[in-house]
PASEBA-1860 file (N, C-alpha, C; in nm, 3 decimals):
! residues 270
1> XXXXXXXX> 17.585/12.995/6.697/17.458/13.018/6.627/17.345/13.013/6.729 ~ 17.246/13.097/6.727/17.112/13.117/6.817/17.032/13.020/6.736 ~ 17.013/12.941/6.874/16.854/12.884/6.826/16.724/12.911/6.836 ~ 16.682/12.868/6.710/16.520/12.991/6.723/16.398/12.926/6.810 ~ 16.351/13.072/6.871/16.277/13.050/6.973/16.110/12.980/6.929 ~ 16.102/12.911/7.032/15.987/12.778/7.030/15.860/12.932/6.979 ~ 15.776/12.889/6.937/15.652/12.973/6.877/15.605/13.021/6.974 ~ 15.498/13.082/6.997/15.464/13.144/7.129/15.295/13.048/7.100
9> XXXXXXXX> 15.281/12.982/7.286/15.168/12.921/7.297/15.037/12.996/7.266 ~ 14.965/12.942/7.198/14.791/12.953/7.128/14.735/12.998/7.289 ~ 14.693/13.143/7.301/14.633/13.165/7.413/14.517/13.076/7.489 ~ 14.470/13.055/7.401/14.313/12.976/7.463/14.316/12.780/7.446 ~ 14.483/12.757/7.365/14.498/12.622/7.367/14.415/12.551/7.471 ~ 14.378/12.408/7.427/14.310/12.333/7.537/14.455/12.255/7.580 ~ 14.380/12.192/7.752/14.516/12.111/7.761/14.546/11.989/7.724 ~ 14.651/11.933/7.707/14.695/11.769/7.653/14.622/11.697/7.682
17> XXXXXXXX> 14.561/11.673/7.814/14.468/11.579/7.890/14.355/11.603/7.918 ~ 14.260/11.612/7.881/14.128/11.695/7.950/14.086/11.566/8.067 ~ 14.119/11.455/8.049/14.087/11.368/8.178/14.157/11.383/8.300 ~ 14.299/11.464/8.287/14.370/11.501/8.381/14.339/11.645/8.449 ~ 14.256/11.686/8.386/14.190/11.815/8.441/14.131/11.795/8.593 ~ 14.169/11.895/8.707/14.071/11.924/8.812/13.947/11.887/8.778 ~ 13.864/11.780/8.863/13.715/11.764/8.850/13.669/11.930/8.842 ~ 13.599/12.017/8.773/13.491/12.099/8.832/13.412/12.093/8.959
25> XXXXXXXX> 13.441/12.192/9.033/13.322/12.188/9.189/13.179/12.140/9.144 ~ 13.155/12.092/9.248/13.021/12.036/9.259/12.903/12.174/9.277 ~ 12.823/12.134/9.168/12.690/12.263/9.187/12.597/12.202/9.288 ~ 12.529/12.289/9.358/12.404/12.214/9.417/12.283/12.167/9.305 ~ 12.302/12.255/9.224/12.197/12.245/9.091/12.233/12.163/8.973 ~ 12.289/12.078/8.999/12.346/11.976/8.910/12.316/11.823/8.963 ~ 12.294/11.747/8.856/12.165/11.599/8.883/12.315/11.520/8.956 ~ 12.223/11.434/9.028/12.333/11.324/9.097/12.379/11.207/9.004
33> XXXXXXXX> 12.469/11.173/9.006/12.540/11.097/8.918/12.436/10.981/8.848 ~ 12.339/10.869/8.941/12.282/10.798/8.874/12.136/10.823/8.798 ~ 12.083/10.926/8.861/12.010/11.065/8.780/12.011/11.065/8.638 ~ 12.163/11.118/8.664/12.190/11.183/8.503/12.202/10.980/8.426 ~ 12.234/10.924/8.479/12.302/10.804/8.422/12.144/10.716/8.355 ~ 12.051/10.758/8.418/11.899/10.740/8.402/11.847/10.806/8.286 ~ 11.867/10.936/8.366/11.820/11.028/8.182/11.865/11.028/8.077 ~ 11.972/10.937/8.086/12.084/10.894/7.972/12.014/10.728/7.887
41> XXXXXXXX> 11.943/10.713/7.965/11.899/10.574/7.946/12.009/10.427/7.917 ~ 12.116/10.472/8.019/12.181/10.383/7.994/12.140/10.290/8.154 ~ 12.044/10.305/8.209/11.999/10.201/8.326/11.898/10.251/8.426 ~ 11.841/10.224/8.468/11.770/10.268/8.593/11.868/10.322/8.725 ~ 11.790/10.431/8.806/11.897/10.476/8.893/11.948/10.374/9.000 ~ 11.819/10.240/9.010/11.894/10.146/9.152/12.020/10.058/9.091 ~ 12.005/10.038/8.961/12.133/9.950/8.844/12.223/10.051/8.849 ~ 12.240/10.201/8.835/12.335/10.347/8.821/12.445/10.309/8.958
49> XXXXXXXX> 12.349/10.285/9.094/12.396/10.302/9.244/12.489/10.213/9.258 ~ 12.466/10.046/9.208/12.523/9.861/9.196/12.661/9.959/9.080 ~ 12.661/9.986/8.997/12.761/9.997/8.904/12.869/10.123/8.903 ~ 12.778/10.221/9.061/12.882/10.331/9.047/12.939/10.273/9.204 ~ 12.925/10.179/9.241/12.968/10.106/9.384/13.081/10.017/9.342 ~ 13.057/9.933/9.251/13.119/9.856/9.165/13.259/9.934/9.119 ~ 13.245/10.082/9.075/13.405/10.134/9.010/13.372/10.120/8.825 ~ 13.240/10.111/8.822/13.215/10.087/8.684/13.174/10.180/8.572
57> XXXXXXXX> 13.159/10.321/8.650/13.146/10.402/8.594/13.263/10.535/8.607 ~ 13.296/10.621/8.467/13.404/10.723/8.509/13.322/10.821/8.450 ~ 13.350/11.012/8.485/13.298/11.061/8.467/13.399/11.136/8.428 ~ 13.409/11.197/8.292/13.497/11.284/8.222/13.664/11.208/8.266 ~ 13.679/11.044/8.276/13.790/10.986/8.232/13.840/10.954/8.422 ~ 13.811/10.973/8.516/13.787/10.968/8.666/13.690/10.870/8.701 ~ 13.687/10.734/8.780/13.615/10.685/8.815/13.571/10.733/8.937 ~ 13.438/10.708/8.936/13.353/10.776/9.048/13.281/10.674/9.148
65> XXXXXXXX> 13.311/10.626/9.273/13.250/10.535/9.293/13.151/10.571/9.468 ~ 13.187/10.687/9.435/13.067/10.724/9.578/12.940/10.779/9.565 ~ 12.809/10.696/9.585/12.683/10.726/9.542/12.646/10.878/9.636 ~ 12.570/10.924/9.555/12.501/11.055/9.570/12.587/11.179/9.498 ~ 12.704/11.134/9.413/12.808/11.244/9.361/12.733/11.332/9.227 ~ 12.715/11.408/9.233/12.707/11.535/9.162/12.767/11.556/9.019 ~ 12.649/11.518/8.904/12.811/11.588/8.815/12.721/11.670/8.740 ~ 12.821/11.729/8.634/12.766/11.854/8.542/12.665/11.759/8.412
73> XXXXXXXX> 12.575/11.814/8.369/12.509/11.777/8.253/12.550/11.722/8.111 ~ 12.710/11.860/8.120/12.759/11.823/8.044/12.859/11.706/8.015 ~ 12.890/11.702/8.185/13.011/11.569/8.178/13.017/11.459/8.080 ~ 13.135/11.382/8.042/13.100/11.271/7.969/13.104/11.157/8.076 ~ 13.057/11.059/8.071/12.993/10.970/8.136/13.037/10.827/8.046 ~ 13.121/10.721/8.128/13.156/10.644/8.042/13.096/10.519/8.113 ~ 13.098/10.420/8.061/13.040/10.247/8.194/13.146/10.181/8.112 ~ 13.175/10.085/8.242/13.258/9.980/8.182/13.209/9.859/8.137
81> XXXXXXXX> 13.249/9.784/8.032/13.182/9.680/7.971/13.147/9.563/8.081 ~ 13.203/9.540/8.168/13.166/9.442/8.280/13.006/9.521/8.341 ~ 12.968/9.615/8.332/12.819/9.618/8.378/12.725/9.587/8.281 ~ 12.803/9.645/8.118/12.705/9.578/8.040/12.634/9.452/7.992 ~ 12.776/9.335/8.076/12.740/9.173/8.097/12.677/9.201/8.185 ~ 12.685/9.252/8.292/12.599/9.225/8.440/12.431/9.263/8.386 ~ 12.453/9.353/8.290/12.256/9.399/8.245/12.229/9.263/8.162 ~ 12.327/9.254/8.106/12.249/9.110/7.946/12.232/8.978/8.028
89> XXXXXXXX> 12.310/8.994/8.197/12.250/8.850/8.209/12.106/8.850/8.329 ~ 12.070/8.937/8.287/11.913/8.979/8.393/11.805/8.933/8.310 ~ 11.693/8.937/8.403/11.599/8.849/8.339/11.466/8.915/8.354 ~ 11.350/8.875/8.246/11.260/8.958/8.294/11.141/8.842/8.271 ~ 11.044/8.823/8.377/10.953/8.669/8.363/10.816/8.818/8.379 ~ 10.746/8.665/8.298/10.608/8.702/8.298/10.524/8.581/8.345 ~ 10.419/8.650/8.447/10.328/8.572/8.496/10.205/8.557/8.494 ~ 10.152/8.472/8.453/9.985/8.453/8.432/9.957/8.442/8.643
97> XXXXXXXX> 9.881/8.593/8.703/9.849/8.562/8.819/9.738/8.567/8.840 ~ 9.698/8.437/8.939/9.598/8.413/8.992/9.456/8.485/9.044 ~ 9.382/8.490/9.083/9.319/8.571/9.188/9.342/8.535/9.352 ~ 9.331/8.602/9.420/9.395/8.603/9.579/9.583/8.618/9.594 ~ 9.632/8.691/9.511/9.754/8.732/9.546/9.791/8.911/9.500 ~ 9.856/8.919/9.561/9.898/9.028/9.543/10.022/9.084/9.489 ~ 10.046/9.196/9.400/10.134/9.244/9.300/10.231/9.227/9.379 ~ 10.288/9.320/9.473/10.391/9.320/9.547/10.418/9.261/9.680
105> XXXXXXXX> 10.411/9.358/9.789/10.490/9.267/9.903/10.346/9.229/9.983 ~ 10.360/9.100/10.075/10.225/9.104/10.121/10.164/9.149/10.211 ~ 10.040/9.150/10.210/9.935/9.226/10.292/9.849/9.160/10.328 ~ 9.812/9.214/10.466/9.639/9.166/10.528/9.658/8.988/10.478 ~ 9.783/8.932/10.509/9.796/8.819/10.514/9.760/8.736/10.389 ~ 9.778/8.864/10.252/9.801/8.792/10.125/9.869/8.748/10.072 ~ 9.944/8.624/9.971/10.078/8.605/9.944/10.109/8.661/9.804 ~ 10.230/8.722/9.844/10.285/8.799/9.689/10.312/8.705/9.558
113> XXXXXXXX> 10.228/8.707/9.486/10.235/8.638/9.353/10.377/8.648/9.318 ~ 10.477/8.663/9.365/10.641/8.629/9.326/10.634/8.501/9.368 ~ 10.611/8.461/9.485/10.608/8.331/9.519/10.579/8.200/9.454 ~ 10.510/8.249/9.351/10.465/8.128/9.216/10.596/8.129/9.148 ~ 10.696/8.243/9.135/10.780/8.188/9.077/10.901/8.069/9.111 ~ 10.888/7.969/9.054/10.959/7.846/9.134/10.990/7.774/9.012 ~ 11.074/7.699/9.023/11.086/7.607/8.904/10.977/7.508/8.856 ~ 10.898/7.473/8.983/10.753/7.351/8.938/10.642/7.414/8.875
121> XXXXXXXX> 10.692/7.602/8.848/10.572/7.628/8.801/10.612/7.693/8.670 ~ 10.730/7.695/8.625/10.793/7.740/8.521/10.733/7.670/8.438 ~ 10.644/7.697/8.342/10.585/7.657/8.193/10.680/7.588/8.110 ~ 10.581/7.441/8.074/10.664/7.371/8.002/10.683/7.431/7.858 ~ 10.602/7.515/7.837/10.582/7.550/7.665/10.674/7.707/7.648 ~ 10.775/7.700/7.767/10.849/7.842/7.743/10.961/7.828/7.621 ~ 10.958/7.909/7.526/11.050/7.898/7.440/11.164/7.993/7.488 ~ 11.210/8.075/7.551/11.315/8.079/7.562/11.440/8.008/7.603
129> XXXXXXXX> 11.541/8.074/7.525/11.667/7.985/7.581/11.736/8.026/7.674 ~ 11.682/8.025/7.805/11.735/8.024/7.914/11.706/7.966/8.035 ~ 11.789/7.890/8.095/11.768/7.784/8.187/11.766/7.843/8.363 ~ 11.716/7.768/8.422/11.674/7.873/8.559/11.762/7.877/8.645 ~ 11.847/7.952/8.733/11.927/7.979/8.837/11.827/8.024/8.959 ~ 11.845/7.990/9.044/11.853/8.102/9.131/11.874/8.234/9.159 ~ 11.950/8.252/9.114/12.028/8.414/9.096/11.899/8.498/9.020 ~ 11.808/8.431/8.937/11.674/8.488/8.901/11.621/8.558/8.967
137> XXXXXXXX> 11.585/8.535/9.082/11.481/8.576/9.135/11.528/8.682/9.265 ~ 11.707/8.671/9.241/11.759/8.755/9.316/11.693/8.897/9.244 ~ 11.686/9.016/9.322/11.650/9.137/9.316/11.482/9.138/9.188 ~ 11.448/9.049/9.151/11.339/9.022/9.054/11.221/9.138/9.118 ~ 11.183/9.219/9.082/11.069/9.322/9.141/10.952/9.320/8.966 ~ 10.778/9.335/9.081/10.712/9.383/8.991/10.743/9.517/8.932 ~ 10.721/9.530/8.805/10.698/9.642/8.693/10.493/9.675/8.666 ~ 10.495/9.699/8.768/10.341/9.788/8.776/10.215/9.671/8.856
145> XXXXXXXX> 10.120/9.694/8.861/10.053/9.632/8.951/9.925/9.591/8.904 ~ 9.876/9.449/8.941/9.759/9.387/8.907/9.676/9.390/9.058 ~ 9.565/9.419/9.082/9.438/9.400/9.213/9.456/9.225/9.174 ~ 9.431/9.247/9.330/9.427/9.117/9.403/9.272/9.023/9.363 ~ 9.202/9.071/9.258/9.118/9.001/9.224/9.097/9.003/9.110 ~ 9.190/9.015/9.003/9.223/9.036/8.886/9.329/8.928/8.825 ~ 9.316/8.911/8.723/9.411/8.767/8.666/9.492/8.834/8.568 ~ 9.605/8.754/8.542/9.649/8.770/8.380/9.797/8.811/8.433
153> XXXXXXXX> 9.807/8.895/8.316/9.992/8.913/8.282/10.053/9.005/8.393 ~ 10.128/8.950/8.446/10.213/9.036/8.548/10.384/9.059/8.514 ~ 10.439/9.137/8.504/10.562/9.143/8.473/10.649/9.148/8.610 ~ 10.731/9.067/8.598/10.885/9.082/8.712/11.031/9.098/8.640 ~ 11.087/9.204/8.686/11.253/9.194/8.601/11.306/9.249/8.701 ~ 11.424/9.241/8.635/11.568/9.257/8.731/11.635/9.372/8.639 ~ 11.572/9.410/8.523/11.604/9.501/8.434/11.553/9.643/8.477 ~ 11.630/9.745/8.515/11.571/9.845/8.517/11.511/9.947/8.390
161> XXXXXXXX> 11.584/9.886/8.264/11.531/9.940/8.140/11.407/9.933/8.114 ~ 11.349/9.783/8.150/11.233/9.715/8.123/11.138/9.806/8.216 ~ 11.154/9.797/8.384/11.074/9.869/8.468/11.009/10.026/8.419 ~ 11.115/10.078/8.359/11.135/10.229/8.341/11.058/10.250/8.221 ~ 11.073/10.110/8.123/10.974/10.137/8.002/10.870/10.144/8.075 ~ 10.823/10.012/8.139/10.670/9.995/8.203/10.634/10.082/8.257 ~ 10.680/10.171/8.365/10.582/10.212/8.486/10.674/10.364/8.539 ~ 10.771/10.373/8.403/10.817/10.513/8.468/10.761/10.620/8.421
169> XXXXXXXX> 10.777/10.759/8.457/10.696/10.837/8.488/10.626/10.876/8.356 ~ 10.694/10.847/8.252/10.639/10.880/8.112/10.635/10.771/8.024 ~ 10.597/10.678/8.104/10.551/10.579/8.035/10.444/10.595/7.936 ~ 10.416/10.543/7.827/10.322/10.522/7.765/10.306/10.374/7.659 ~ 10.306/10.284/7.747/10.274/10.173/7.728/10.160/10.125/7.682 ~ 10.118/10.055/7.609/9.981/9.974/7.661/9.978/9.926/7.702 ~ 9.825/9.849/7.793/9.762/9.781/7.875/9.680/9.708/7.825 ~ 9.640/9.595/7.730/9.504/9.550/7.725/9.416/9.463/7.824
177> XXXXXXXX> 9.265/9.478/7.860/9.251/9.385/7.949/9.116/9.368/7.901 ~ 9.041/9.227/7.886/8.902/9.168/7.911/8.877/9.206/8.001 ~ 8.759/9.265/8.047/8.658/9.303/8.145/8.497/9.280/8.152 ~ 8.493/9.151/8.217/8.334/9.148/8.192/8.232/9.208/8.341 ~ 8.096/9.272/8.284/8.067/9.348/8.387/7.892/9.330/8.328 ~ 7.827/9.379/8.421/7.703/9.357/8.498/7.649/9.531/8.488 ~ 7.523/9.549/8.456/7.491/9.677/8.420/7.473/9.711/8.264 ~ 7.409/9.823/8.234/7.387/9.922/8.066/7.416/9.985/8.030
185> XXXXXXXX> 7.517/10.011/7.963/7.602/10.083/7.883/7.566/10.154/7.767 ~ 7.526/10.285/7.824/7.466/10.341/7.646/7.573/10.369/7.584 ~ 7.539/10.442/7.477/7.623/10.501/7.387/7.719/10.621/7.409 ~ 7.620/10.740/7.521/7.715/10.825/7.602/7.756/10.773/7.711 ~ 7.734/10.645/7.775/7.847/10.609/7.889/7.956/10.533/7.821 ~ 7.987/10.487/7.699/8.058/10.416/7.649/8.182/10.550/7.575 ~ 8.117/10.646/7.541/8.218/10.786/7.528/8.298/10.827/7.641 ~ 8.192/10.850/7.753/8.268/10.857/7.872/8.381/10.778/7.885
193> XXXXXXXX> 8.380/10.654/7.891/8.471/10.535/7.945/8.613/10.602/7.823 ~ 8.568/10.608/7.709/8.683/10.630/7.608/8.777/10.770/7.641 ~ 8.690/10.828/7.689/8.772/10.964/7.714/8.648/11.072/7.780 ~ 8.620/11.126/7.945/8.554/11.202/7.935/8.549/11.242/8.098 ~ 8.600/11.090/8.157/8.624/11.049/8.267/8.726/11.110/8.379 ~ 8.735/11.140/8.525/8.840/11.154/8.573/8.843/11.091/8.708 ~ 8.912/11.096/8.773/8.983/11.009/8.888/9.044/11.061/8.982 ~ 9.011/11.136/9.123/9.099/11.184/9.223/9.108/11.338/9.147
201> XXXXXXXX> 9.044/11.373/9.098/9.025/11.517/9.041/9.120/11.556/8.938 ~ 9.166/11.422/8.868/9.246/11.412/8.812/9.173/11.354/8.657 ~ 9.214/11.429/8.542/9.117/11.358/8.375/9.226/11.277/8.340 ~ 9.122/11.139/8.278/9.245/11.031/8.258/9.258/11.031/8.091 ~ 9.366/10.965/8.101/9.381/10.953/7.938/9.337/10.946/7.849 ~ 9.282/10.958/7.702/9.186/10.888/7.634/9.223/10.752/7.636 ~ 9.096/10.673/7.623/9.097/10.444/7.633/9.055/10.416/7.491 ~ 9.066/10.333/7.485/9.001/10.256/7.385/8.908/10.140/7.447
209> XXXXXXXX> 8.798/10.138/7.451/8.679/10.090/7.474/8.589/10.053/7.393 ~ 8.576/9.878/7.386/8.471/9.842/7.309/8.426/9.699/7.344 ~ 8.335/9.665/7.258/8.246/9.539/7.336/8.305/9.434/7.266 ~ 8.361/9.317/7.350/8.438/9.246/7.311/8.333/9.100/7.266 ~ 8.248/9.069/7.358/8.093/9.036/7.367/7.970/9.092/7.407 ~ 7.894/9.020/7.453/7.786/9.082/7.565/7.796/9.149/7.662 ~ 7.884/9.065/7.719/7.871/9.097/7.879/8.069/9.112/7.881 ~ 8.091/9.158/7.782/8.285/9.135/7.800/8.305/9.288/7.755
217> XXXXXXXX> 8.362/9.385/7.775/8.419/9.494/7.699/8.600/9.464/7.706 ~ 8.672/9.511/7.643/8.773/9.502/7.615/8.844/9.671/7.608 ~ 8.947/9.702/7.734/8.988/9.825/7.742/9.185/9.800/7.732 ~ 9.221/9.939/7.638/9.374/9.957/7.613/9.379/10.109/7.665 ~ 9.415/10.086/7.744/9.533/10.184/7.837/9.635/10.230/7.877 ~ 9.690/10.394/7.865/9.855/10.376/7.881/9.875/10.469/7.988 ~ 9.786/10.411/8.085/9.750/10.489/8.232/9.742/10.371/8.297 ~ 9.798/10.367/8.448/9.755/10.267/8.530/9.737/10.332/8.680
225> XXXXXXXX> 9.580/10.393/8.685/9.599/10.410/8.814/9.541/10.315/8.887 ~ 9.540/10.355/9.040/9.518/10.239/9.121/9.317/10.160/9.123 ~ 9.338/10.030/9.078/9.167/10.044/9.032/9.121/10.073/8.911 ~ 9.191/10.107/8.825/9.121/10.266/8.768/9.028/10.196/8.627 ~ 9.007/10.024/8.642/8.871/9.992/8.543/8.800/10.009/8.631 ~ 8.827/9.959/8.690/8.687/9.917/8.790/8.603/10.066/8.889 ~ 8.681/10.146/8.903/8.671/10.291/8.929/8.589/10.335/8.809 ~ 8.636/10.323/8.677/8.583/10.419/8.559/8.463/10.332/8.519
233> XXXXXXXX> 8.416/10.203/8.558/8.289/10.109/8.539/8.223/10.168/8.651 ~ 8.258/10.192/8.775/8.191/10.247/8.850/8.080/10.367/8.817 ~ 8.177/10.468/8.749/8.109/10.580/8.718/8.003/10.579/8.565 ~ 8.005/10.515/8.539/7.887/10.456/8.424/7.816/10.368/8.476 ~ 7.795/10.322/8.643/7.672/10.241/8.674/7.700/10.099/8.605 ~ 7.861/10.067/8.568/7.854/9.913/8.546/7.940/9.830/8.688 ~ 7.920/9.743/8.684/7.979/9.650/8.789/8.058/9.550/8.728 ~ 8.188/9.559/8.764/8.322/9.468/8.719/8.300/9.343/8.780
241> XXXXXXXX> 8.275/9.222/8.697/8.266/9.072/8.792/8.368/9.016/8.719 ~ 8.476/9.045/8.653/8.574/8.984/8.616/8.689/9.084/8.525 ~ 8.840/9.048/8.594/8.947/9.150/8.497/9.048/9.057/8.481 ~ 9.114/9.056/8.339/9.210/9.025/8.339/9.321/9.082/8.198 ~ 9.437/9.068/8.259/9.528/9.200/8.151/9.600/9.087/8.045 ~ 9.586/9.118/7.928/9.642/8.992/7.837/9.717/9.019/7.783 ~ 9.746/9.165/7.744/9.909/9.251/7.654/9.953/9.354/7.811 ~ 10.105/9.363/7.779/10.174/9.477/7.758/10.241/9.518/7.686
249> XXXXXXXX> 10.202/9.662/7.617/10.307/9.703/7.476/10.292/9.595/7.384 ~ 10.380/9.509/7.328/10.321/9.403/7.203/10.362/9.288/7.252 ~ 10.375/9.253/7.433/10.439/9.159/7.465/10.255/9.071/7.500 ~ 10.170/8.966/7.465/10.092/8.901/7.531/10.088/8.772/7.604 ~ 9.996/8.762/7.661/9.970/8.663/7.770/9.991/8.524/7.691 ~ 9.913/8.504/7.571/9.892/8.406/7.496/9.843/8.290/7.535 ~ 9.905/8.200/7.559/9.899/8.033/7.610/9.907/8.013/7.737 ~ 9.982/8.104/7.773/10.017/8.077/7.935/9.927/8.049/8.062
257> XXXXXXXX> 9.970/7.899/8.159/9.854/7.878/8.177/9.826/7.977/8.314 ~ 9.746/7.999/8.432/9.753/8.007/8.490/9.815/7.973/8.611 ~ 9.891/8.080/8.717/9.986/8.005/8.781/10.115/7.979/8.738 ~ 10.125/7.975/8.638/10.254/7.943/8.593/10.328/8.071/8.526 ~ 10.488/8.083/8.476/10.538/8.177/8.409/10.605/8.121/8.327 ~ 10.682/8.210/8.265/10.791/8.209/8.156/10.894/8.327/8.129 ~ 10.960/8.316/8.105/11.110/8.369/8.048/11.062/8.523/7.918 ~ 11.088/8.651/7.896/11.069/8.734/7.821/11.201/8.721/7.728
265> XXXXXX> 11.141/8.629/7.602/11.263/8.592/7.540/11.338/8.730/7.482 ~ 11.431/8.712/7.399/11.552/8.779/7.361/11.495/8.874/7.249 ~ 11.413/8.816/7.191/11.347/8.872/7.077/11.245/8.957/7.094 ~ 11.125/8.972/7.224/11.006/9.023/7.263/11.093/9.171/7.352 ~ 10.981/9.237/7.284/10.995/9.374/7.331/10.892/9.460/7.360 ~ 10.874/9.516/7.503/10.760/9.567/7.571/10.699/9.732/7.402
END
């Protein structure tokens, strides 16, 4: 007796494995692996570089662990749960800073307001539940920048989610800050300040601008250029004799004293 012949294969069948598939060649026109892993919002690209070094990421079922690799848009893109502990145990502090320090690294022999972060200056009134390591302040970078003669809320994390909310390219955060200043403010320089203004030949955002007292106005911003109250008081003939930033997004300064920080608990979100 003949046995009957197997069916004839589905021309365009896919194959058994699509993870066992030949990678696709590399395009020149195709984003680099922690790129795409960014626009994905599953991390910032310097957290993408730590986790595709690590062996922690596979790309269409292939782990990929050599930075600068190339993949398609469409690829699937997987992380392994060991980076997603490595993100939940990062930290993001907020600092009430001083005047005479500076945001980032130092200069002209200023000291970088990271340096306050220490355990003797860790706020007794921090409610979060998390206790201090060392390992904190490993890789800890500012998320946008306060002038060196300006007070109030400064952000540091180790989160690149957090950074990328704050200060990446499409950010649109708020900013609130007290600003008290010296000079007369009519009614059309007070339009100006709200929206009318520009900077480096550049028109800035619309503000929200208003008189908080006398001599205090109170500005929300989801622009941070360099200066750019004290620049836009400039151009209305007022003079800035005091700044300080008390929100970001719905996270505020509150209680916190000067000098000192605290922990961005579990619950607060930029």
């Amino acid at each position: 007796m003949t046995a009957a012949a197997a069916p004839p294969a589905l021309p365009n069948a896919p194959p058994a494995q699509v993870a066992d598939r030949p990678p696709r060649p590399e395009q020149s026109s195709d984003p680099r692996l922690s790129k795409r892993m960014s626009e994905m919002g599953l991390c910032s690209r310097r957290e993408a570089d730590e986790w595709i070094e690590n062996g922690w990421v596979k790309v269409d079922g292939n782990v990929v662990d050599v930075l600068g690799t190339r993949v398609s848009p469409l690829a699937r893109i997987d992380v392994d749960k060991a980076a997603a502990q490595h993100q939940s145990e990062q930290v993001t502090i907020l600092l009430n800073k001083p005047i005479g320090y500076v945001s980032g690294q130092a200069e002209d022999g200023y000291t970088p307001a990271a340096t306050l972060i220490t355990p003797e200056n860790h706020w007794a009134g921090d409610r979060a539940d998390i206790k201090f390591k060392p390992g904190h302040l490993r890789g800890l970078a500012p998320a946008g920048r306060l002038d060196i003669d300006s007070t109030g809320l400064i952000v540091f994390t180790q989160d690149g989610r957090v950074a990328k909310r704050l200060i990446g390219s499409h950010s649109d955060v708020e900013k609130e800050y007290l600003v008290r200043v010296e000079g007369t403010l009519d009614a059309a320089g007070m339009k100006r300040l709200q929206h009318g203004l520009e900077l480096d030949g550049v028109k800035l955002r619309p503000a929200r601008v208003s008189w908080q007292n006398e001599d205090q106005l109170r500005f929300v911003l989801r622009e941070g250029r360099k200066r750019q109250i004290r620049r836009m008081c400039e151009l209305v003939g007022l003079v800035v004799t005091g700044l300080k930033r008390v929100r970001s997004g719905s996270v505020s300064l509150g209680p916190l004293p000067l000098g000192q920080w605290r922990y961005l608990r579990r619950d607060e979100r930029f």
